[in-house]
PATORGU-405512 format. One record per residue (C-alpha): y negated, z negated, x negated; residue number from 0. Coordinates in pm, whole numbers, plus 32768, in hexadecimal, padded with zeros to 4 digits. Layout:
<rs>
<<Y; Z; X>; NUM>
...
</rs>
This chain:
<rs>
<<DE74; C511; 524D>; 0>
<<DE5D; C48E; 50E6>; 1>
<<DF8D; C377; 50B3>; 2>
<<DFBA; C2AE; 4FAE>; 3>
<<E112; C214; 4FC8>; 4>
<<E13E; C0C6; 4F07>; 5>
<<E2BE; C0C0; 4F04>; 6>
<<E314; BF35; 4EC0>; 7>
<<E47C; BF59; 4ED5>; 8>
<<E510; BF14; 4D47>; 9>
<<E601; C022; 4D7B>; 10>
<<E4F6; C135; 4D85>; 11>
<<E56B; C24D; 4DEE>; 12>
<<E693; C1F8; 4E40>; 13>
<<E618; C0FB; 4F1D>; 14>
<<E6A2; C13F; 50CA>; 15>
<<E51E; C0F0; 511B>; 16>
<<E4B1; C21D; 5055>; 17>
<<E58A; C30F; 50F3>; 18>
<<E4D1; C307; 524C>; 19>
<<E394; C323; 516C>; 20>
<<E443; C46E; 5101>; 21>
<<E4A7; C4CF; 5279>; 22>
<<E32D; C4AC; 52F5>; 23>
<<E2F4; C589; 51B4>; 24>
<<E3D4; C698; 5239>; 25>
<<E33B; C65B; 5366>; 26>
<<E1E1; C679; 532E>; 27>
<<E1B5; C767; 5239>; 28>
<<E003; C799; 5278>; 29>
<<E020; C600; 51EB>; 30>
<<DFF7; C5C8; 5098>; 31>
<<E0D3; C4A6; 5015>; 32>
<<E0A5; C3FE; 4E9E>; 33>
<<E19E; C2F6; 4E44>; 34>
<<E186; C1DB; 4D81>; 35>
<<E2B1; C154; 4D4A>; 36>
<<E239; BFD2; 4D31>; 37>
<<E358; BF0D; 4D4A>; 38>
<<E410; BFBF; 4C35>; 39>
<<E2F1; BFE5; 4B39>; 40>
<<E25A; BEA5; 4B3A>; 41>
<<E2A9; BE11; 49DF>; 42>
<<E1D9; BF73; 49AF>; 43>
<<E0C3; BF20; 4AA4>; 44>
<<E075; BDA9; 4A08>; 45>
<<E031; BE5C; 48F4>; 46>
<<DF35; BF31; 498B>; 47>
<<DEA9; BF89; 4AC7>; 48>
<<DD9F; C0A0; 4A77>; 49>
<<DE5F; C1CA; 4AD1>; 50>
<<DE5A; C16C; 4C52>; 51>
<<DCDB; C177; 4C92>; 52>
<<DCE0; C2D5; 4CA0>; 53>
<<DDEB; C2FC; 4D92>; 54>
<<DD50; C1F3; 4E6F>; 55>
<<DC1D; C296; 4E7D>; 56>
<<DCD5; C3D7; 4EC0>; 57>
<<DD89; C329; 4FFC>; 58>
<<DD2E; C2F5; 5162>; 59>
<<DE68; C234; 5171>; 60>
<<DF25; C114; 50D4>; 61>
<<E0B5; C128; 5177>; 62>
<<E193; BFF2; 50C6>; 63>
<<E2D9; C064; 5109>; 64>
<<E3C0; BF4B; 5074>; 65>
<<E520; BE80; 50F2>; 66>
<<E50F; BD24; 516F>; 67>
<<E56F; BC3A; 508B>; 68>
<<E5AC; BAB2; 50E9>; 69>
<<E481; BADC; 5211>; 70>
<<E3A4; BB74; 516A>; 71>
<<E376; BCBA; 5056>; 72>
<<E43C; BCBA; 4F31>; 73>
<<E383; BBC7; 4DEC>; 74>
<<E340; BD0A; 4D19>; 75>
<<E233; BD6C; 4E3F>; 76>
<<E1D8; BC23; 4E78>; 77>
<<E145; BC46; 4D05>; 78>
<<E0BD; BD9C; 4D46>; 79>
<<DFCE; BCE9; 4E83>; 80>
<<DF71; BBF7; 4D3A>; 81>
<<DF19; BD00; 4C62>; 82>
<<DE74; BDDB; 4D54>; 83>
<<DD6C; BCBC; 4DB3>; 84>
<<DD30; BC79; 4C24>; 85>
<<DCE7; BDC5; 4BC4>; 86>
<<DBDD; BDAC; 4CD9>; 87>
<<DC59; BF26; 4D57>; 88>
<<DB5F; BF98; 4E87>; 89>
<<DC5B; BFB5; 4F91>; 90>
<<DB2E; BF81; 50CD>; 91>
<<DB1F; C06E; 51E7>; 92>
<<DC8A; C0E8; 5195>; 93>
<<DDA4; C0F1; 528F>; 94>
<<DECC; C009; 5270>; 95>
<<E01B; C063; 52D1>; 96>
<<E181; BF84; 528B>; 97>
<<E2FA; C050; 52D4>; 98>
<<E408; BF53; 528B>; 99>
<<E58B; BF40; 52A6>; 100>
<<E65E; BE42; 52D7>; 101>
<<E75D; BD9A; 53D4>; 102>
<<E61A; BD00; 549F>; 103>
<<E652; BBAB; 541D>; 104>
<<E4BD; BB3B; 53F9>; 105>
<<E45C; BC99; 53C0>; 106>
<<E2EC; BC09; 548C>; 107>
<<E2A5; BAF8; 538E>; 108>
<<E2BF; BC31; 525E>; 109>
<<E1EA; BCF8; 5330>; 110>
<<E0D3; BBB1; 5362>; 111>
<<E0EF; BB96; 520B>; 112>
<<E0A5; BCE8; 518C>; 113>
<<DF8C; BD08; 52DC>; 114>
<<DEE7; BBDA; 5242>; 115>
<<DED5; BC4D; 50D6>; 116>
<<DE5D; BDB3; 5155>; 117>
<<DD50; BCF4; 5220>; 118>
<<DCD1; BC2E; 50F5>; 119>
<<DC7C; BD81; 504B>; 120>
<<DBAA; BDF2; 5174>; 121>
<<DCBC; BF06; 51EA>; 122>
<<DCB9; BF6A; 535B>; 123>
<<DE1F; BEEC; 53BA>; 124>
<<DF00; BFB6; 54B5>; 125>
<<E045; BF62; 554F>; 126>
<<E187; BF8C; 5448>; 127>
<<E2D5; C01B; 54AA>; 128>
<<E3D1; BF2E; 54B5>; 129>
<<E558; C00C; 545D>; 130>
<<E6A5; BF65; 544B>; 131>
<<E74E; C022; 52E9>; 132>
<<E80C; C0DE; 53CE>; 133>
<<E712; C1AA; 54E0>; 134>
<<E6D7; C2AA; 540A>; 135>
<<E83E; C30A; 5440>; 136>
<<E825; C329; 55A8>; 137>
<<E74D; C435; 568A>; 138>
<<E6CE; C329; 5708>; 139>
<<E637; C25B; 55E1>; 140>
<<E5C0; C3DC; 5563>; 141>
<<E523; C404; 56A5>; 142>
<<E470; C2AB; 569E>; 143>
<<E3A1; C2BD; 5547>; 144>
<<E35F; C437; 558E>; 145>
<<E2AC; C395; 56D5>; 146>
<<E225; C280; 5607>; 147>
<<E175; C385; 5507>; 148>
<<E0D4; C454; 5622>; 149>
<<E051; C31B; 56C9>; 150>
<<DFB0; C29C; 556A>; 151>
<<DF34; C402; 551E>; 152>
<<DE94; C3F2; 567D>; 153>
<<DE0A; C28A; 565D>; 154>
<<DD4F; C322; 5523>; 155>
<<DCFA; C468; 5565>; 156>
<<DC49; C39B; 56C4>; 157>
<<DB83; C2CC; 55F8>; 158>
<<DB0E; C394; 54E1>; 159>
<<DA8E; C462; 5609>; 160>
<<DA39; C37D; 5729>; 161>
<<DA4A; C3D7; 5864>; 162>
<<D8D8; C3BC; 5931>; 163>
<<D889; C27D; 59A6>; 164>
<<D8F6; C2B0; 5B1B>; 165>
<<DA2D; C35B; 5B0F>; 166>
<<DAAE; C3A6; 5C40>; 167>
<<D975; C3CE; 5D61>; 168>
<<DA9B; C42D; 5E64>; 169>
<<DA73; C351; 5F97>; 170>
<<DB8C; C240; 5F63>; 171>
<<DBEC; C29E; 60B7>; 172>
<<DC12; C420; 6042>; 173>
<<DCE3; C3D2; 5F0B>; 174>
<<DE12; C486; 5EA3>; 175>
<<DF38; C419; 5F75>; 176>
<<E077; C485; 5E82>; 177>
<<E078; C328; 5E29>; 178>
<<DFFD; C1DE; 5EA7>; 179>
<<DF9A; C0B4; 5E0A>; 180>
<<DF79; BF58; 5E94>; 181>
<<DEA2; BE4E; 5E1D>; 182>
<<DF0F; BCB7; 5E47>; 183>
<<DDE8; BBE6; 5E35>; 184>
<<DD84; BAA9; 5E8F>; 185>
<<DC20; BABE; 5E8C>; 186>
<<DB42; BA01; 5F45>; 187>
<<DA2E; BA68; 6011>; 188>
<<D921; B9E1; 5F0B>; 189>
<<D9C4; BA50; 5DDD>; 190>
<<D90B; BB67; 5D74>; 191>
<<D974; BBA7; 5C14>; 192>
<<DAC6; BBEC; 5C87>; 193>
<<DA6B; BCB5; 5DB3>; 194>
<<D9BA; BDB0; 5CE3>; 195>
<<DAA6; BDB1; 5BCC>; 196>
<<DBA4; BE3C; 5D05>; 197>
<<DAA9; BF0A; 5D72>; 198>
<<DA5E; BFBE; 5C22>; 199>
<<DBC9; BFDC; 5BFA>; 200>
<<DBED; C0A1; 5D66>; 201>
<<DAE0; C16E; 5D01>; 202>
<<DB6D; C1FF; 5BCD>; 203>
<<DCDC; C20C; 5C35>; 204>
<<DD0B; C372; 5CD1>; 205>
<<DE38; C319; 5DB1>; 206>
<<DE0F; C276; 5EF4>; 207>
<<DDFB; C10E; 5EFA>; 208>
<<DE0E; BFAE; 5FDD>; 209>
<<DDB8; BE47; 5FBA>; 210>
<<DEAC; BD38; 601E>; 211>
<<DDD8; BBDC; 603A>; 212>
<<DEE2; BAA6; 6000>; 213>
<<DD9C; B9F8; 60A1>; 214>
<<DDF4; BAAD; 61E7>; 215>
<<DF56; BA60; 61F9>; 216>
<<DFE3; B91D; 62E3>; 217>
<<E0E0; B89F; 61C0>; 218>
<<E1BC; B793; 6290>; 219>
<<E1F1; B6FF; 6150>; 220>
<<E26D; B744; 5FEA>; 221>
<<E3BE; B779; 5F89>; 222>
<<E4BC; B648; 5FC3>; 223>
<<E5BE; B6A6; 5EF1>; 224>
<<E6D7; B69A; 5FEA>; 225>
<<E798; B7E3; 5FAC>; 226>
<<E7A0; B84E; 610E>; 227>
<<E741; B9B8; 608B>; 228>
<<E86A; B9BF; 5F8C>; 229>
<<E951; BA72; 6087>; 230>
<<E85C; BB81; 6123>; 231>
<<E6CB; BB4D; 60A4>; 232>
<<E681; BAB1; 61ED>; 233>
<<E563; B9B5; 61C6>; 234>
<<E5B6; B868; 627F>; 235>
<<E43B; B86C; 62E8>; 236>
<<E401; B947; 63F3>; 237>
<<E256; B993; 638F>; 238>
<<E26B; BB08; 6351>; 239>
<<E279; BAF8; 61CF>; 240>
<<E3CD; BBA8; 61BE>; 241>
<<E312; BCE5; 6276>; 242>
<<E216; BCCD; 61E4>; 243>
<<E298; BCE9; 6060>; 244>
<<E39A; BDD1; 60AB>; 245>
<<E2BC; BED8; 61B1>; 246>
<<E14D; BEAE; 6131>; 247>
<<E182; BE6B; 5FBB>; 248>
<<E2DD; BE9D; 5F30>; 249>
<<E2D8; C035; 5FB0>; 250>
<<E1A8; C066; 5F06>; 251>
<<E1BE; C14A; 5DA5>; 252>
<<E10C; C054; 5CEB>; 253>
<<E0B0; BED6; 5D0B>; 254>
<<DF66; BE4A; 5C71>; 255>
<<DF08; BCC5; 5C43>; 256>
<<DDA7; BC4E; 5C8B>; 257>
<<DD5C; BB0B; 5C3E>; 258>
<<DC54; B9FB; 5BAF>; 259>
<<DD12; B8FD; 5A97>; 260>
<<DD28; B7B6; 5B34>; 261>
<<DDD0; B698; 5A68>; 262>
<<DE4C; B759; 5975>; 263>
<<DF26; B842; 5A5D>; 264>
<<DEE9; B95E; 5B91>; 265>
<<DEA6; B7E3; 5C5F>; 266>
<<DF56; B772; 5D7E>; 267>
<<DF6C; B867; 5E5F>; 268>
<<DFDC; B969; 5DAB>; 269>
<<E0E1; B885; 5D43>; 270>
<<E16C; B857; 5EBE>; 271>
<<E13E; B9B1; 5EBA>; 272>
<<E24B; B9F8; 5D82>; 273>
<<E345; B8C2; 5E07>; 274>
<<E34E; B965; 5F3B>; 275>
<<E3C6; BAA7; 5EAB>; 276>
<<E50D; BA08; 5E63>; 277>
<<E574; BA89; 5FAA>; 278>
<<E5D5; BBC5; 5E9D>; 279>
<<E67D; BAC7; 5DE7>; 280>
<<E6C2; BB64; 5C7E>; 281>
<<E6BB; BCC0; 5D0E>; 282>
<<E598; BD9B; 5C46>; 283>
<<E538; BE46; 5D78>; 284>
<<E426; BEE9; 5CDF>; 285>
<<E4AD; BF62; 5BA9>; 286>
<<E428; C090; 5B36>; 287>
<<E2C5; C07E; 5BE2>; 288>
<<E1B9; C051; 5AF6>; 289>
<<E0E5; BF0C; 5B00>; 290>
<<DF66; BEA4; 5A94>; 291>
<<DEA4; BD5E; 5ABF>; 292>
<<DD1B; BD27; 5AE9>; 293>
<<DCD2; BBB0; 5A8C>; 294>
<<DB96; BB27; 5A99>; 295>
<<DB7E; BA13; 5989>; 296>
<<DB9D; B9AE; 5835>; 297>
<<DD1A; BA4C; 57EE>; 298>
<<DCFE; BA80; 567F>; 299>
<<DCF0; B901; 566C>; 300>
<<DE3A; B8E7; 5735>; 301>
<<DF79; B8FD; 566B>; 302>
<<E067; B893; 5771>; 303>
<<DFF9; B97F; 5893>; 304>
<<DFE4; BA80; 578F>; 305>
<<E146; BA3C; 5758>; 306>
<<E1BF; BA43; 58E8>; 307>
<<E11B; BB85; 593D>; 308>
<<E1C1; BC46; 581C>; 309>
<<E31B; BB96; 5873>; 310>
<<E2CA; BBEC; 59F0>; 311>
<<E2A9; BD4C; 59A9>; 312>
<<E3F0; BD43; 58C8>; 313>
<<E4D5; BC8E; 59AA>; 314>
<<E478; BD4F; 5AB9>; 315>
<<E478; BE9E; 5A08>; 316>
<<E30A; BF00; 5A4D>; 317>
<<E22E; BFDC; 595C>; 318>
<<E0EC; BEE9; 5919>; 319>
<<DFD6; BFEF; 5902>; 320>
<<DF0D; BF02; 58D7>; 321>
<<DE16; BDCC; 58C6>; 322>
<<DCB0; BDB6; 5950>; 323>
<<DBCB; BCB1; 58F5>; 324>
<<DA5A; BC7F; 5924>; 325>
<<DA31; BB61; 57F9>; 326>
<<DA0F; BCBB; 571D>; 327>
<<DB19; BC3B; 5617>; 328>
<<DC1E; BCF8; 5682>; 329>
<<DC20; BEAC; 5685>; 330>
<<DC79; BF01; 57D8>; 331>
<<DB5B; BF08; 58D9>; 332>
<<DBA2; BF49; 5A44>; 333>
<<DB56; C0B9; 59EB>; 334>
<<DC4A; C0F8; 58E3>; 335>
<<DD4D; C015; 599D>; 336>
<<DD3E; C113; 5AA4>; 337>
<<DD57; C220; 59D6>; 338>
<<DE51; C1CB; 5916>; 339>
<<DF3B; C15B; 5A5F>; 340>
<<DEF2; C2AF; 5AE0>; 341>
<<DF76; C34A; 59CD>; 342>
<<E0A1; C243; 59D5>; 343>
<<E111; C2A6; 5B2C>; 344>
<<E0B0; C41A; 5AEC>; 345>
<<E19A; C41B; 59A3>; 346>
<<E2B6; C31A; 5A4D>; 347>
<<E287; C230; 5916>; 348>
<<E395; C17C; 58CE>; 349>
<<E3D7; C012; 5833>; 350>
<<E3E6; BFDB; 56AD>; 351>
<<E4B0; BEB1; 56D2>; 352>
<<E4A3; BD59; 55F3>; 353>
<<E503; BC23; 55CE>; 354>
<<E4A1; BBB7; 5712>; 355>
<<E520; BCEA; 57D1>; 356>
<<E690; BCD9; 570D>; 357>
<<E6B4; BB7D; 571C>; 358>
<<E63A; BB41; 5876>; 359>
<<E724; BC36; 5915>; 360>
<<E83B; BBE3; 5845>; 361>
<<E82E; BA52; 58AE>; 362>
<<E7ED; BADA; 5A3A>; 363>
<<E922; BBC8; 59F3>; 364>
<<EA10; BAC1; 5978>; 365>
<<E994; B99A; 5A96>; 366>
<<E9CA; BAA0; 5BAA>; 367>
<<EB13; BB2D; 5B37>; 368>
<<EB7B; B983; 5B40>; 369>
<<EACC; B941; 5C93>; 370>
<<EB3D; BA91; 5D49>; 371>
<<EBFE; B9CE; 5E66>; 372>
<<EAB3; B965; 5EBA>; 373>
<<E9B1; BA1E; 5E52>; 374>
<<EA4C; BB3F; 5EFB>; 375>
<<E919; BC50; 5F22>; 376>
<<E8BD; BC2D; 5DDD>; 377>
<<EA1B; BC66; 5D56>; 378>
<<EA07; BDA5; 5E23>; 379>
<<E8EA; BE19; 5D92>; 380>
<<E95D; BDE5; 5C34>; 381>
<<EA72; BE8D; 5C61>; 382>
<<E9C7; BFBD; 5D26>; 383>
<<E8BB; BFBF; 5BE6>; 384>
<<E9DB; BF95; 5AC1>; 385>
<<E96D; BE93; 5A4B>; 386>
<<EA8E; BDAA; 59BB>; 387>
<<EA96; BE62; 586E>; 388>
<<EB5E; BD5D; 57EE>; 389>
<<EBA1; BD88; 5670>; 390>
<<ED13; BD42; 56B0>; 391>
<<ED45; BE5D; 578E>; 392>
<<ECFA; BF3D; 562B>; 393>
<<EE5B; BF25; 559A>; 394>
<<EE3D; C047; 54BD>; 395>
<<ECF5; BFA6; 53F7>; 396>
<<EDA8; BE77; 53AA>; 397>
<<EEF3; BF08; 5350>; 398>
<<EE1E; BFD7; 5285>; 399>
<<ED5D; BEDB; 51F2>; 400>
<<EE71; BDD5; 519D>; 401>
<<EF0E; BF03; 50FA>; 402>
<<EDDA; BF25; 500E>; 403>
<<EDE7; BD75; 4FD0>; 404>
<<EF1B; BDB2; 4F4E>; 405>
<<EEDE; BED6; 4E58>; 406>
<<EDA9; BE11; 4DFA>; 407>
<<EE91; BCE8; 4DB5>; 408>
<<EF60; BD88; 4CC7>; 409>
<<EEF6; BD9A; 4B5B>; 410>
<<EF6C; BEFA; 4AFB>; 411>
<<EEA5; BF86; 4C21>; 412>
<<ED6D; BEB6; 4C23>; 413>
<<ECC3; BF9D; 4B17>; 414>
<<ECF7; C0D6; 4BE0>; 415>
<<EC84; C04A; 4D26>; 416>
<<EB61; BFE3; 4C8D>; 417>
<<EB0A; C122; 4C08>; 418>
<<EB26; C1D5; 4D36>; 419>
<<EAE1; C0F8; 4E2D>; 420>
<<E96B; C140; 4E2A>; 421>
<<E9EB; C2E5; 4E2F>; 422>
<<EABD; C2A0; 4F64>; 423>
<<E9D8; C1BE; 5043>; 424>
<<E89D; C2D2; 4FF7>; 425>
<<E9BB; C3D8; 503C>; 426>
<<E961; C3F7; 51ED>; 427>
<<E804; C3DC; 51A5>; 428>
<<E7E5; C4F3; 50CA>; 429>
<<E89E; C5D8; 51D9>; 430>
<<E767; C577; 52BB>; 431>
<<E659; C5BF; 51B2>; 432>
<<E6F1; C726; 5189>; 433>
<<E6DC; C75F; 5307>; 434>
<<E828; C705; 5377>; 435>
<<E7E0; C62D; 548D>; 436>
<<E8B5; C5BC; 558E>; 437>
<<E8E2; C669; 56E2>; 438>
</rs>
């Protein structure tokens, strides 16, 4: 692939963003990367924007890699978006991509931001990569954005060269049984936009499949809030619904969402249908399966739900492969959903996490560690999962760091720390460009 990288960061190369821009260039040596280095030039850029039209016609694809600054990306490419739509620079057809660091705080609202703008100039937006400064540093953060590359590279090597228009004629009976996929609906019997939208979806999906009707099930009720699963996950209702979740749809490998919009949200049912899960209480029982959702309605026009299925698959630590739609606003058909959740489960895809992942768990982490006399299995399973990563617990860092305050503080030092402080946080990431990753 052809990439131009508009680096918005105003440290340019020096910028922590930039260095896993120069990992996936290690990486993927057969993909040609051009940087612009935005952010730093842009007293330049004002000046003139000519000498990007070539590039951008050169490119198949745009990747922003910037920090996040105050929720959103830093002013100097904030005034790059300006001058890109004033020059009037044909960006149409081209793919957009977004990497960021940060610490998570509103990392989403930088990435709406910059999806927006890309929109406006009649790019074909795909999901960003959302890093915390530090995941480059770990096997696990390398890991993650090499997984994130293949999955884009796939994504656009798929559509340049579609795949036929039925593409899977295996019986769904026949499919592939290495994994198996379960699909939550609550269609109704006349509701034949969303029955074929599932029924596309089975079609193309090459791994076996079944279809869990919320219409079919005798709910006693909805959830009544009275903590009598706190101590063990045991329902007070006695209806089947703990069965049910745990041995028809929680062992599955993957769970899709089928549903029609109904005031504004999945509707009512559905709704009893998520309250009643609380039986798990806080536990992500599912993290790590992959997740996709088939909605039959007008969800580009939905900001909210937009919102709550993208925290849903944070929190719970679910890869969204994606969104199908039939209002034909949105990319993802039932088709490519499948497709691309094939290749999630295939691939174990893992969760970029943002805002909504980080500070969902870390506000479920803190209320559980206070309410452990009660909320005993979910204390458990915290524990099991390590998660209480409490910042306190890192006494090294802040020795470290309230070592560094003080050098900072003191005027005959200041001017040296200054001068090398950029040199010594870059210092790690260098090791990892050079092919010194961790074991």
């Amino acid at each position: 692939m052809n990439i131009l990288v508009i680096n918005g960061s105003p440290k340019g190369k020096n910028s922590i963003t930039y260095q896993t821009v120069r990992f996936l260039q290690r990486k993927f040596p057969k993909d040609v990367f051009e940087v612009v280095h935005a952010g730093a030039q842009i007293a330049l850029f004002a000046e003139n924007m000519s000498s990007l039209v070539e590039a951008v016609e050169w490119a198949q694809v745009i990747l922003f890699a910037y920090p996040v600054y105050t929720f959103m990306a830093p002013s100097q490419l904030h005034r790059f978006m300006a001058l890109l739509k004033e020059a009037e620079i044909d960006f149409s057809g081209k793919y957009a991509l977004q990497i960021t660091t940060s610490k998570h705080f509103y990392d989403v609202t930088a990435h709406r931001y910059m999806e927006d703008n890309c929109r406006d100039m009649g790019m074909k937006v795909l999901r960003g990569f959302y890093a915390d400064m530090n995941d480059l540093l770990t096997k696990e953060g390398q890991l993650q954005v090499i997984t994130y590359w293949n999955y884009i590279k796939h994504i656009i090597a798929r559509e340049v060269s579609p795949f036929e228009e039925e593409t899977d004629r295996t019986p769904i009976a026949d499919k592939n049984k290495k994994y198996h996929v379960v699909i939550v609906t609550d269609c109704q019997r006349n509701n034949n936009r969303l029955r074929r939208m599932i029924i596309d979806f089975r079609k193309a999906l090459p791994y076996a499949s079944h279809v869990v009707n919320l219409q079919d099930v005798s709910f006693a009720g909805g959830c009544l809030g009275c903590f009598h699963c706190a101590a063990d996950g045991t329902c007070i209702y006695q209806d089947g619904f703990d069965d049910l979740l745990r041995n028809k749809i929680q062992r599955a490998d993957s769970i899709v969402y089928a549903f029609s919009i109904r005031d504004h949200s999945m509707g009512s049912l559905f709704k009893m249908y998520d309250d009643r899960q609380f039986c798990n209480g806080h536990r992500m029982v599912t993290m790590g399966k992959p997740t996709a959702y088939l909605i039959d309605g007008e969800f580009s026009q939905e900001h909210n739900l937009q919102m709550i299925l993208e925290a849903r698959s944070q929190v719970g630590g679910n890869f969204l492969a994606g969104i199908a739609t039939n209002e034909g606003v949105f990319a993802d058909s039932p088709k490519t959903c499948a497709d691309q959740l094939a290749y999630a489960l295939k691939h174990r895809m893992t969760v970029s996490q943002n805002f909504y992942g980080a500070g969902g768990r870390k506000i479920f982490r803190d209320l559980i560690f206070e309410m452990q006399g009660m909320m005993a299995a979910d204390h458990k399973f915290y524990k099991e999962h390590h998660l209480y990563d409490f910042p306190q617990k890192k006494a090294g860092t802040i020795l470290f760091m309230k070592a560094v305050g003080m050098l900072m503080r003191m005027p005959q030092s200041q001017k040296l720390m200054q001068s090398k402080m950029t040199e010594g946080m870059l210092m790690p990431y260098e090791k990892v460009i050079r092919g010194k990753e961790l074991q």
